[in-house]
Structures are given as C-alpha cells and as structure tokens.
C-alpha positions, 0 to 999 in steps of 0.5 A: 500500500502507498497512500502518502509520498514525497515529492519535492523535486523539480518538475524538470528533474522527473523525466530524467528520473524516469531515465528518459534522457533522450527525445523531446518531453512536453509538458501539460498543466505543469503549473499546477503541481505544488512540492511537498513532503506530504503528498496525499490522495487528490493532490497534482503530481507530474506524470510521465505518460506516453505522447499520444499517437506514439509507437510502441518502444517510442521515446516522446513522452509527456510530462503532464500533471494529474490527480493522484487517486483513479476516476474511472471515465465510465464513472458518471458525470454527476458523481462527485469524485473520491481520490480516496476509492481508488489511489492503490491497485493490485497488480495481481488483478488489474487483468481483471478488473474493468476499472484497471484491465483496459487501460494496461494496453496504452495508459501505463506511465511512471510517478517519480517521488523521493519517498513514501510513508507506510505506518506500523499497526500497534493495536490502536496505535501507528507509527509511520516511517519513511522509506526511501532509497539509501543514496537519495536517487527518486523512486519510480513507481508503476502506475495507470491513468485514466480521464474523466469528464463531469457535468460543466464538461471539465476533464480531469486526468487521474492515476493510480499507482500499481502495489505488490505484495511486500518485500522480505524485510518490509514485512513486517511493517506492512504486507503490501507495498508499491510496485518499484521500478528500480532501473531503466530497462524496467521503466522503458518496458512498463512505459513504452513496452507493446500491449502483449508484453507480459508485466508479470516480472516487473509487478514483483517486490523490490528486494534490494538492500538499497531501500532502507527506512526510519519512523518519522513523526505521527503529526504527518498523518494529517495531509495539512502537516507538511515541510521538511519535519515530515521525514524528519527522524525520531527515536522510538520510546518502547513501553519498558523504556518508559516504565524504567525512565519513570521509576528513576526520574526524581519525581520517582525516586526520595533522596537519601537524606528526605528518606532520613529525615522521614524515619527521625521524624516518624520515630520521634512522633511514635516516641512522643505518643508512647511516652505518657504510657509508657510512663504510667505503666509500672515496669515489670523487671528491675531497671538497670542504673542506666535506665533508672537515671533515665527515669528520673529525668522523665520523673521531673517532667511529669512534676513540670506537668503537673504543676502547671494542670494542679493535679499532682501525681505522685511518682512509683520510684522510691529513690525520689519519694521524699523528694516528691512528698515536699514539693507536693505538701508545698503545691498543695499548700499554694492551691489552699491559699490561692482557693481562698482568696478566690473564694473570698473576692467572689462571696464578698460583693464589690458594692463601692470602692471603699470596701476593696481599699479596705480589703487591701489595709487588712494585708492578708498574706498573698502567694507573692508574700509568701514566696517571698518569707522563703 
C-alpha cells in the first residue's frame, strides 16, 4: 500500500528520473503541481505518460500533471469524485478488473517521488516511517491513468499507482507495498513496452538492500502537516523504556537524606505518643542504673506537668519519694491559699470602692508574700 509520498523535486528533474534522457518531453498543466513532503490522495503530481499517437518502444513522452487517486471515465458525470476509492491497485488483478484491465494496453506511465510513508499497526496505535532509497536517487513507481469528464464538461486526468505484495524485510511493517521500478530497462518496458508484453516480472517486490527506512513523526498523518519535519527522524520510546525512565526520574525516586529525615521524624512522633504510657505503666523487671537515671529525668517532667494542670501525681520510684512528698505538701499548700482568696473576692460583693481599699489595709498574706518569707 502507498497512500502518502514525497515529492519535492523539480518538475524538470522527473523525466530524467524516469531515465528518459533522450527525445523531446512536453509538458501539460505543469503549473499546477505544488512540492511537498506530504503528498496525499487528490493532490497534482507530474506524470510521465506516453505522447499520444506514439509507437510502441517510442521515446516522446509527456510530462503532464494529474490527480493522484483513479476516476474511472465510465464513472458518471454527476458523481462527485473520491481520490480516496481508488489511489492503490493490485497488480495481481488489474487483468481483471474493468476499472484497471483496459487501460494496461496504452495508459501505463511512471510517478517519480523521493519517498513514501507506510505506518506500523500497534493495536490502536501507528507509527509511520519513511522509506526511501539509501543514496537519495527518486523512486519510480508503476502506475495507470485514466480521464474523466463531469457535468460543466471539465476533464480531469487521474492515476493510480500499481502495489505488490511486500518485500522480505518490509514485512513486517506492512504486507503490501508499491510496485518499484528500480532501473531503466524496467521503466522503458512498463512505459513504452507493446500491449502483449507480459508485466508479470516487473509487478514483483523490490528486494534490494538499497531501500532502507526510519519512523518519522505521527503529526504527518494529517495531509495539512507538511515541510521538511515530515521525514524528519525520531527515536522510538518502547513501553519498558518508559516504565524504567519513570521509576528513576526524581519525581520517582526520595533522596537519601528526605528518606532520613522521614524515619527521625516518624520515630520521634511514635516516641512522643508512647511516652505518657509508657510512663504510667509500672515496669515489670528491675531497671538497670542506666535506665533508672533515665527515669528520673522523665520523673521531673511529669512534676513540670503537673504543676502547671494542679493535679499532682505522685511518682512509683522510691529513690525520689521524699523528694516528691515536699514539693507536693508545698503545691498543695499554694492551691489552699490561692482557693481562698478566690473564694473570698467572689462571696464578698464589690458594692463601692471603699470596701476593696479596705480589703487591701487588712494585708492578708498573698502567694507573692509568701514566696517571698522563703
């Protein structure tokens, strides 16, 4: 199958391309072609053809400009025309088929291009890629013509070009490919050959080594994406590639150092939530010294705690009850003192101003005064 090519060459550069090198070539709707690198099915494309009225094995050709995709002339004149219908042949039934078997005898002619496009299925997925000859020369593909006339009279000139089942390394990517036309004595016989030439050596794979290829970018499947990114080559990313790049990319991976800072920050949450459990559960073996100073370090923070909720609980060590007993009877007393003057401020209406300037002369003892005798 060939449904996009390349060509840019210049419109007199193709006969020589097609290895007519000699006789006169004359031109017919010239200005019409356009160069591309992304020839689809209704575009203008030279074509070299036979001139009209020329013997078999004649060298006048022609050099006219046609639409690629086939309108048969016995398509009707009302019928708007589909280039898509008909841009491919097989040339193992164009001796069959009507549309094809009578244009074999005299409208054989050569498509010259750099290049073409064939895509690789991957499930829902193609890849295209270009193929072309390794030293740059055109490409001449086997083609038919026909013309066609519609309604307000207009006739069109349209082509069709020949394929064939594909070569041994092309395969895999697809399983037809166009029929090429490697040297000229292959050209002269498919252009200028009699009708009684037997084509069926001509209509085979081309299987040379010369024909190489590479993927380009999807973007060229539109027919609008055109200019020199369309043969321009890309690497393929597989699947496996893809998962590994993005198990090592840095979003991926932790630095060894976040990954620390992580587990510090995780153990010390988990201490800090251990550690009033820990602490009012009674140990069931004896301590060593080591831990027992530990012990007594944590004791002391239980007093700050609970000093500051006033609800004192005494410590289960017994190297620290003394210790503990004092500064409890010390606490215990500060609460009774700070409770009564509460009690008294709140029970003794505040009627005038007097009664709290006299309140103050009595010199009831306060917890300043208090901590100040000691």
């Amino acid at each position: 199958m060939c449904g996009r090519a390349r060509c840019t060459l210049r419109a007199d550069d193709i006969p020589r391309a097609c290895h007519r090198t000699g006789g006169s070539v004359r031109t017919v709707n010239i200005d019409r072609y356009r160069p591309s690198y992304n020839v689809s099915p209704g575009s203008n494309l030279p074509v070299v053809r036979r001139a009209d009225g020329s013997s078999d094995g004649g060298e006048d050709v022609v050099l006219e400009c046609m639409k690629w995709g086939l309108i048969p002339s016995f398509t009707k004149k009302t019928e708007k025309p589909d280039h898509y219908k008909m841009f491919n042949a097989r040339s193992e039934s164009i001796g069959e088929k009507a549309s094809f078997r009578r244009l074999v005898p005299r409208s054989r002619c050569l498509v010259a291009v750099e290049g073409f496009y064939e895509w690789k299925k991957d499930g829902s997925k193609k890849q295209p890629y270009y193929i072309h000859f390794k030293d740059g020369r055109p490409l001449v593909f086997a083609a038919l013509y026909d013309s066609w006339e519609n309604s307000e009279g207009e006739m069109f000139y349209t082509f069709t070009i020949l394929t064939t089942s594909s070569s041994s390394a092309l395969k895999w990517l697809h399983d037809r490919m166009p029929v090429i036309l490697g040297d000229k004595e292959s050209s002269d016989k498919w252009l200028t050959g009699s009708s009684a030439t037997k084509f069926d050596t001509l209509l085979k794979p081309y299987e040379n080594s010369d024909l190489v290829w590479y993927p380009v970018t999807p973007a060229m499947g539109k027919p609008s994406f055109d200019g020199p990114e369309c043969i321009k080559e890309i690497k393929l990313k597989t699947e496996g590639s893809n998962l590994l790049s993005k198990f090592f990319s840095p979003k991926g991976i932790k630095k060894e150092s976040e990954l620390k800072s992580e587990k510090e920050s995780t153990s010390d949450i988990s201490v800090k939530s251990d550690l009033p459990k820990s602490l009012k559960e009674e140990p069931k073996e004896e301590p060593e010294p080591r831990e027992s100073n530990e012990g007594q370090s944590s004791l002391t923070e239980n007093e700050e705690q609970d000093f500051k909720s006033s609800e004192p609980t005494l410590p289960k060590d017994d190297a620290g009850k003394c210790q503990t007993k004092r500064a409890y009877e010390e606490l215990s007393a500060d609460s009774e003192l700070a409770t009564d003057e509460t009690e008294k401020l709140i029970t003794s209406p505040a009627k005038k101003k007097g009664n709290l300037k006299s309140a103050g002369d009595n010199k009831q003892p306060t917890l300043f005064s208090y901590f100040g005798k000691c």
